[in-house]
Each structure stands twice: as structure tokens, then as C-alpha cells.
C-alpha positions as CSV (number, residue, x, y, z in Angstrom):
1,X,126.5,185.8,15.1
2,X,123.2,186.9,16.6
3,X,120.3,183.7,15.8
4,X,116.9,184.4,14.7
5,X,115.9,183.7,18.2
6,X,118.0,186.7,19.6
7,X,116.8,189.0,17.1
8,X,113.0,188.1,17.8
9,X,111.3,190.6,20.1
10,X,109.9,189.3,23.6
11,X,106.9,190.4,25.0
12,X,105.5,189.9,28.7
13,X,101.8,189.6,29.0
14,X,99.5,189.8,31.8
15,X,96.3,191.3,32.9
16,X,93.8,191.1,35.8
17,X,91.0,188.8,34.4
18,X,93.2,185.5,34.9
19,X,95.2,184.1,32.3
20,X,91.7,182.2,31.1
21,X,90.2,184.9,29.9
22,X,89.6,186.1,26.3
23,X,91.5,189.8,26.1
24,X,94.7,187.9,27.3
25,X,94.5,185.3,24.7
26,X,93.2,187.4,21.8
27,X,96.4,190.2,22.7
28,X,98.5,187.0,23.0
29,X,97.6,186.0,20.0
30,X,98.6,189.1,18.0
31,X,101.2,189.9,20.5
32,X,102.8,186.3,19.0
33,X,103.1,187.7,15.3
34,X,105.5,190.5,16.7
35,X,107.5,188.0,19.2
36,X,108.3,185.7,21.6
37,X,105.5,185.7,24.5
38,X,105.1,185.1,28.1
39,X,102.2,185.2,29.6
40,X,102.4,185.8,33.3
41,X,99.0,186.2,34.8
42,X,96.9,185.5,37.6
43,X,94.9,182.1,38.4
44,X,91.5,183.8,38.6
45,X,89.8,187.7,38.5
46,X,91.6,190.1,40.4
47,X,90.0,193.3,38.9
48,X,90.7,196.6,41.0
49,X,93.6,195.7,42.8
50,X,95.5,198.0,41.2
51,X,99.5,197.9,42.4
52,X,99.1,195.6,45.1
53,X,101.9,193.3,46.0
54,X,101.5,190.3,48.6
55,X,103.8,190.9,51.2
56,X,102.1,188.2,53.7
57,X,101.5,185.6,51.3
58,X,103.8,183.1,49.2
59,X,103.4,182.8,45.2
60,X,102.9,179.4,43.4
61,X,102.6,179.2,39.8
62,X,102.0,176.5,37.4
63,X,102.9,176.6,33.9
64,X,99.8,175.8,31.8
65,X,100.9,176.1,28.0
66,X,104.0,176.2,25.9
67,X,104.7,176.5,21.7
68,X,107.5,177.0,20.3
69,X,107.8,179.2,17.6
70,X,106.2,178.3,14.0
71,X,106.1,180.2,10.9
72,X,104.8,183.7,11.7
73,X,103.8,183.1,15.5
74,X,106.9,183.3,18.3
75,X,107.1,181.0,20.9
76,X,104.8,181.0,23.9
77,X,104.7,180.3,27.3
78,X,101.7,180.4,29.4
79,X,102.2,180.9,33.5
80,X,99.4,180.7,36.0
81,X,100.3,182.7,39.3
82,X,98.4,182.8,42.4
83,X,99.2,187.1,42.9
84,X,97.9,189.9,41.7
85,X,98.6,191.3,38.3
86,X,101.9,193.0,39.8
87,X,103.5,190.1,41.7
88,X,102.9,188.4,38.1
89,X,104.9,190.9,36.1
90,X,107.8,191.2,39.1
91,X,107.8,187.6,39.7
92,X,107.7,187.2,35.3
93,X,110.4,189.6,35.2
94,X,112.5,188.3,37.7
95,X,112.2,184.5,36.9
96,X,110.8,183.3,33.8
97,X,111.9,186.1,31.2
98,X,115.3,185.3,29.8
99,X,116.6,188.5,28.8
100,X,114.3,192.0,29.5
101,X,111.8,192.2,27.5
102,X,111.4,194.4,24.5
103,X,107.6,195.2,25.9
104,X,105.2,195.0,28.5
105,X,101.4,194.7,28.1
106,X,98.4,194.7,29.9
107,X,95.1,193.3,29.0
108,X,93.1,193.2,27.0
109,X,90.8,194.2,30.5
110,X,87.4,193.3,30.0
111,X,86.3,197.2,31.6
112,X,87.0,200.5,31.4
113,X,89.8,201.8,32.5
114,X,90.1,205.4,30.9
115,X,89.6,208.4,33.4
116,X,90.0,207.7,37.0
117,X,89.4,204.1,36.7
118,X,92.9,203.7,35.7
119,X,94.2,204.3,39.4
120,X,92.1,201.1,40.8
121,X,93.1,198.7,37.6
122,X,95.1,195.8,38.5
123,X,96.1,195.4,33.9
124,X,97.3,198.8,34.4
125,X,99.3,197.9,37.0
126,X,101.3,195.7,34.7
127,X,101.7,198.3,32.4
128,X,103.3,200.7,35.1
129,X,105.2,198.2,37.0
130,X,106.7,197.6,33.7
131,X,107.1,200.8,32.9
132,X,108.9,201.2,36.5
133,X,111.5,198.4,35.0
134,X,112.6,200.8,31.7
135,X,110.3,198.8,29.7
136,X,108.3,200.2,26.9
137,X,104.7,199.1,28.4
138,X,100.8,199.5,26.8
139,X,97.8,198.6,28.9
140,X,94.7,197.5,26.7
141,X,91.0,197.8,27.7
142,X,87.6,197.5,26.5
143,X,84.5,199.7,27.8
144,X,82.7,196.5,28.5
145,X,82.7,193.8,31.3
146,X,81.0,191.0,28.9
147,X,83.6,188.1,29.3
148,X,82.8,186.9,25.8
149,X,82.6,190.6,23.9
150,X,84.1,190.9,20.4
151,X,87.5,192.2,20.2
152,X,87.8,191.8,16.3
153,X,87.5,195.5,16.0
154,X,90.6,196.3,18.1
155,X,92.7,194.2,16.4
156,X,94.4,196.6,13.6
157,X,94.5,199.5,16.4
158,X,96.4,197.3,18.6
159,X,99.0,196.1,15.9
160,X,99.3,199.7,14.9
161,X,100.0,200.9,18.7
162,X,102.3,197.8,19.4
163,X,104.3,198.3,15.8
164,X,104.7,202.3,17.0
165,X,105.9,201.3,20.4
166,X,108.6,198.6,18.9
167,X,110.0,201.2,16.4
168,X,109.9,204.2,18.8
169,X,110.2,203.2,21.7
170,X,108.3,205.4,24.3
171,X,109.6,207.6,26.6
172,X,111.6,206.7,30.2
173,X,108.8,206.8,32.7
174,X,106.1,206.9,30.6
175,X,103.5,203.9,29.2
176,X,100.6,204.1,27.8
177,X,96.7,203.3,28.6
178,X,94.3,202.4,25.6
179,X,90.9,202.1,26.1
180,X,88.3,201.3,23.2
181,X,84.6,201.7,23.0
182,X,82.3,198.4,22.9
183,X,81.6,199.1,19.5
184,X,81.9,197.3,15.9
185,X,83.6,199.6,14.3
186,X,85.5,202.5,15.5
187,X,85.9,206.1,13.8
188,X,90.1,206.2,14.4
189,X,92.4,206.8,17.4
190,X,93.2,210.0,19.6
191,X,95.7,210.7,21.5
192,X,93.7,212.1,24.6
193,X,94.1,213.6,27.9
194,X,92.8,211.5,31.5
195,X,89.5,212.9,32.0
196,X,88.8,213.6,35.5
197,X,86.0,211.8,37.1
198,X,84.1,210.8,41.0
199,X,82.8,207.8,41.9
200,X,79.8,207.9,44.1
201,X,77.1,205.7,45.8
202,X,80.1,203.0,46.7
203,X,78.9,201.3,49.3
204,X,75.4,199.1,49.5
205,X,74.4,197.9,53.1
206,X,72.8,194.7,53.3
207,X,71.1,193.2,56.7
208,X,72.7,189.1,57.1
209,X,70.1,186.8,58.2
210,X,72.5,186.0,61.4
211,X,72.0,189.9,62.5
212,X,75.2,191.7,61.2
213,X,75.3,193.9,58.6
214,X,77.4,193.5,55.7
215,X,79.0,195.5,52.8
216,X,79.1,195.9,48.9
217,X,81.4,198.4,47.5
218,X,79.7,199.2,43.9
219,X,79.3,202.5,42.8
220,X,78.2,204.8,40.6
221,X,80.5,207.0,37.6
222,X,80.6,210.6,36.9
223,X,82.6,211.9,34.3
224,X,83.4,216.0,35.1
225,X,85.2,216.2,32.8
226,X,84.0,218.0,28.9
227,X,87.5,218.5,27.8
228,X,87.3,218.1,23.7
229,X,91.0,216.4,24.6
230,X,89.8,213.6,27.6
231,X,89.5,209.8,27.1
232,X,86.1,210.0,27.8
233,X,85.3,212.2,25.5
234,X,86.8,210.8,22.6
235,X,85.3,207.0,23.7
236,X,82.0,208.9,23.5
237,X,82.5,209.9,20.3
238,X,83.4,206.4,18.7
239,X,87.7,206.6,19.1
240,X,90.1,204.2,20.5
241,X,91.7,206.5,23.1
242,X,95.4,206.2,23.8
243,X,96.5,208.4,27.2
244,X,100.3,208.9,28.6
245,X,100.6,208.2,31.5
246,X,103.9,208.6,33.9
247,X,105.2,207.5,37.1
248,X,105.9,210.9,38.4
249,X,102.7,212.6,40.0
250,X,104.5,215.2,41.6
251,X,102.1,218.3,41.8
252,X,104.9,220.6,39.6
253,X,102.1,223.2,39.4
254,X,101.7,223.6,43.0
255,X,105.5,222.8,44.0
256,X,106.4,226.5,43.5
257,X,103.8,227.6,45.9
258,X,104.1,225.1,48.7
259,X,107.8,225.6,48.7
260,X,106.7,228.8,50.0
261,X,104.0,228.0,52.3
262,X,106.6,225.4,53.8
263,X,109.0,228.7,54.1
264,X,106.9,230.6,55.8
265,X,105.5,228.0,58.7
């Protein structure tokens, strides 16, 4: 006979901000009313390393907070990990959860990740290394770096996308990215399309006062993108945008044609 505790759904949490930061704990917080939670994240920013894994270095983690469950909130368990956002979810999946969990998220990143940006984003990282694992997985971000912004208005959009994915499911090789304006109130949610965008002006040089010169990589957005259908769009119009994204980047437009480039070298 199954208990309520086998029945409950698990959810693994973790972002790039650090495990101190409010998107984590405001997602953990809703994430409890739907679950179990484990929150594997790292011990400070690391924003922008995307899928990086630390090959040279050892992992220590420390486990800072645990509940069990209580009325409507699961049980939670709080891990602080000295990796990057991926080593959390591998080492999270591969240690501390005690069965595969029925979800992955990401966030909430304090920052933009729609367009382009979602390549360099260390929360959507989590989201795809889950999503890598057969694991229904949702990254969440706000279009604002403010480490104290309001995330009140997200709420009922998140609990709507997380009771979707726990009832459907989503498809093998596919998670989604969900990016919200900085705004109090928002006019729905689109499904949208990754805009295409550049990044220029990325590097500042600055003169040391011992002679050298040194480096800041910074940078400057474009959005190229007017699509009625992109994320950028849609956040610029006042929607929550939600964007499918998959692990397969094959070119299948251009396949066709280099097959017969390659057949004719």
C-alpha cells in the first residue's frame, strides 16, 4: 500500500543566484504546496555560467535547512553546493534525491533570460540538465537583476505552469523557459518563439594602476528580432512568456543540403 509520502510529488530546485537568494525561496515556497522539495543550489552567484561542470575541482556541500512536511507544505531540504548550477542538479540527482523526481526547476533568476540570453544562463542550465535526465523541467526568470524585486505577480502564473506540467507532463527532450516582465501586473501568458538577438560592446578596457591592462566583459543587447510570436515581443507587450526549448539543435533545415555539399567534396 502506497503512503501519503510515496504519492507526494518531488521537486528539485536550483538556480544560479545561490540558494540565499529570494527567486529560489519564493519558487520554493510554492513549489512546497505541490510536493516534497530539494533545494540543491549553489553557495553564492554564479550567473552566466550556463552548462558548466567542474572537472578540476572537488564539490562540498552543506546542508543548511530541513522541514518536514506540515499541513499543505511538503517537506524540504535545503543543500548549499560549492558548483555551478549544473554540478548542483547532477550531484542533487545523483545523491540526495530519493527516487527521480517528478520535476525540475530553475530559478526564479533574478535576469532575463528570454532570447539569446538563455544560452549563457546557469538556472537554465538546471532546467536542461534536467531535462537531459527525462525529467519534466521549467526554468523561471524575471526581466530584472534587483535582488529584492517583487515576485507577487508571478505567483498564480507559476502555479498554473507547474500544475500544467505535473498533469501533462511535457515532452522527452523538451523543458520549458519562462521569463516574466518586471511589472505589477501582467496582461496573460504566450506561448512564444526564442527571439533572436546580438550582444555587442562586450568588453570594457581599463588601465591597472601597476601598468597592465585589464578586462570587463559587459555588453550591450539588441533584440533583431519583430516576430509577433518571440519572447521579446510578447515581454514587451506586458506577457509572461513561456518558450520550448529542446536538447536537439541539429540544423534539420540545413541537414538536406550539407548532406550534399559533404557528397560532393
Amino acid at each position: 500500500m502506497k503512503t501519503e509520502i510515496d504519492t507526494r510529488a518531488l521537486i528539485l530546485i536550483s538556480n544560479d543566484d545561490g540558494y540565499q537568494s529570494k527567486g529560489i525561496n519564493f519558487l520554493t515556497d510554492i513549489a512546497r504546496r505541490y510536493g516534497d522539495v530539494i533545494v540543491c543550489a549553489p553557495d553564492g552567484a554564479r550567473s552566466g555560467y550556463s552548462m558548466s561542470v567542474s572537472f578540476t575541482s572537488s564539490l562540498t556541500v552543506s546542508v543548511v535547512r530541513e522541514e518536514e512536511a506540515t499541513g499543505s507544505l511538503g517537506a524540504l531540504r535545503v543543500i548549499s553546493c560549492s558548483g555551478t548550477p549544473c554540478d548542483c542538479t547532477k550531484l542533487a540527482l545523483h545523491e540526495f534525491c530519493p527516487r527521480t523526481p517528478d520535476l525540475v526547476l530553475g530559478g526564479i533568476n533574478h535576469g532575463d533570460n528570454s532570447s539569446v540570453n538563455a544560452h549563457y544562463s546557469g538556472t537554465m542550465a538546471v532546467a536542461m540538465e534536467g531535462c537531459m535526465k527525462h525529467i519534466p523541467s521549467v526554468a523561471f526568470s524575471i526581466c530584472g537583476h534587483d535582488p529584492g524585486a517583487d515576485f507577487t505577480p508571478m505567483r498564480r502564473y507559476i502555479e498554473k505552469v507547474l500544475e500544467m506540467v505535473l498533469a501533462d507532463g511535457l515532452p522527452d527532450g523538451v523543458c520549458l523557459n519562462v521569463n516574466a516582465p518586471l511589472l505589477s501586473e501582467y496582461k496573460g501568458i504566450r506561448a512564444c518563439s526564442m527571439a533572436y538577438g546580438s550582444w555587442g560592446q562586450e568588453i570594457v578596457e581599463r588601465d591597472h594602476p601597476r601598468g597592465y591592462k585589464y578586462y570587463w566583459v559587459v555588453g550591450q543587447y539588441e533584440c533583431l528580432d519583430e516576430r509577433q510570436s518571440s519572447d521579446q515581443r510578447s515581454l514587451g507587450e506586458g506577457y509572461v512568456t513561456v518558450t520550448p526549448v529542446q536538447i536537439d539543435i541539429t540544423a534539420y533545415g540545413y541537414l538536406d543540403k550539407l548532406s550534399t555539399l559533404l557528397a560532393n567534396l
